[in-house]
TIGU-869210 format. One record per residue (C-alpha): residue in one letter; x, y, z. Coordinates in steps of 0.1 Angstrom, whole numbers. Each point is the difference from the previous one (the first is absolute). Layout:
<atoms>
+------+-------+-------+-------+
| code |     u |     v |     w |
+------+-------+-------+-------+
|    A |     X |     Y |     Z |
...
+------+-------+-------+-------+
</atoms>
This chain:
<atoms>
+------+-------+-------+-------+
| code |     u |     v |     w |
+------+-------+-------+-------+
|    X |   356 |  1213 |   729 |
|    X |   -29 |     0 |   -26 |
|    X |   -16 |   -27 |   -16 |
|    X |    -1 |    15 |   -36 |
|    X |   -21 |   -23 |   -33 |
|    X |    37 |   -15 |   -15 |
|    X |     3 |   -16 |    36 |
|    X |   -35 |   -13 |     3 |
|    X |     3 |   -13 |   -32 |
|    X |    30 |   -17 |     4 |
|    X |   -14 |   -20 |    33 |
|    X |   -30 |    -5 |   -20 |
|    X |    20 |   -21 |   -28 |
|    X |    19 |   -14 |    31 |
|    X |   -31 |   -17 |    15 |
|    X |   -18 |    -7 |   -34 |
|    X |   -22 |    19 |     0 |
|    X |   -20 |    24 |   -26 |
|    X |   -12 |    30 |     7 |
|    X |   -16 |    30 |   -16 |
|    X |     7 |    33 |     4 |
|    X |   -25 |     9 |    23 |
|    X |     9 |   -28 |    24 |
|    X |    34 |     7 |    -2 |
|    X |    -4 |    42 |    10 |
|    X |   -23 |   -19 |    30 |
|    X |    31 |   -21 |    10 |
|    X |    25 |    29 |    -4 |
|    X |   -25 |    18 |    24 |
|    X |    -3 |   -25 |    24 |
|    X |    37 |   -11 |    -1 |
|    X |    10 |    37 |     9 |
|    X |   -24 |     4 |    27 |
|    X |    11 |   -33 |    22 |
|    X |    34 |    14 |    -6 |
|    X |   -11 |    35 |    13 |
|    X |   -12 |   -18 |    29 |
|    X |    33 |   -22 |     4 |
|    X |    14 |    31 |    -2 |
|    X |   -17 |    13 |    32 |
|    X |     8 |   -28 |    20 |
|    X |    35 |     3 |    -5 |
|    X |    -1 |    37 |     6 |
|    X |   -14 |   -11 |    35 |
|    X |    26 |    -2 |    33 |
|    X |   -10 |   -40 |    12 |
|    X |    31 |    -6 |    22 |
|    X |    -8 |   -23 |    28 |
|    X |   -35 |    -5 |   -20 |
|    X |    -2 |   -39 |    -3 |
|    X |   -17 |   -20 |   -30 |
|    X |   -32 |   -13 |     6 |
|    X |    -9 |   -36 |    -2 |
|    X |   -39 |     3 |    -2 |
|    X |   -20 |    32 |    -4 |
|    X |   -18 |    -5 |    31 |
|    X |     9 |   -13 |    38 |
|    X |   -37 |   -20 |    -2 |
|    X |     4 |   -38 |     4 |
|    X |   -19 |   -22 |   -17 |
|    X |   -17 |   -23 |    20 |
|    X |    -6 |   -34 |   -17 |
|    X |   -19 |   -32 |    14 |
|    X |    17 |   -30 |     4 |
|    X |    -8 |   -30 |   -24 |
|    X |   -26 |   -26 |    15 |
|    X |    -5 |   -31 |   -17 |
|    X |   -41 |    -7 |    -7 |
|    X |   -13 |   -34 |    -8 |
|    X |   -36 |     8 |   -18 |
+------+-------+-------+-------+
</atoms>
């Protein structure tokens, strides 16, 4: 699927916005390369692969509260 300047225009009215035609060739470019990359990922086999919760496996560590009387 491609993103083509009749579609970005009609998500452009959609969210109310105004753009020129500079801005929206830049959106039509970017809209068609995160598809491109969507694209990939489904293209990849992640049976058995499951969803992450948080990027990383580090915990943070965070002090407990201690009530100060200046």
């Amino acid at each position: 699927m491609k993103i083509d300047k009749k579609d970005v225009e009609k998500l452009a009215h959609l969210s109310r916005l105004q753009l020129d035609d500079k801005a929206i060739e830049a959106m039509q470019s970017d809209m068609n390369k995160m598809l491109s990359f969507v694209e990939k990922i489904n293209a990849l086999d992640l049976d058995g692969v499951e969803p992450l919760a948080y990027m990383s496996d580090e915990v943070n560590i965070l002090r407990k509260d201690e009530v100060k009387q200046d």
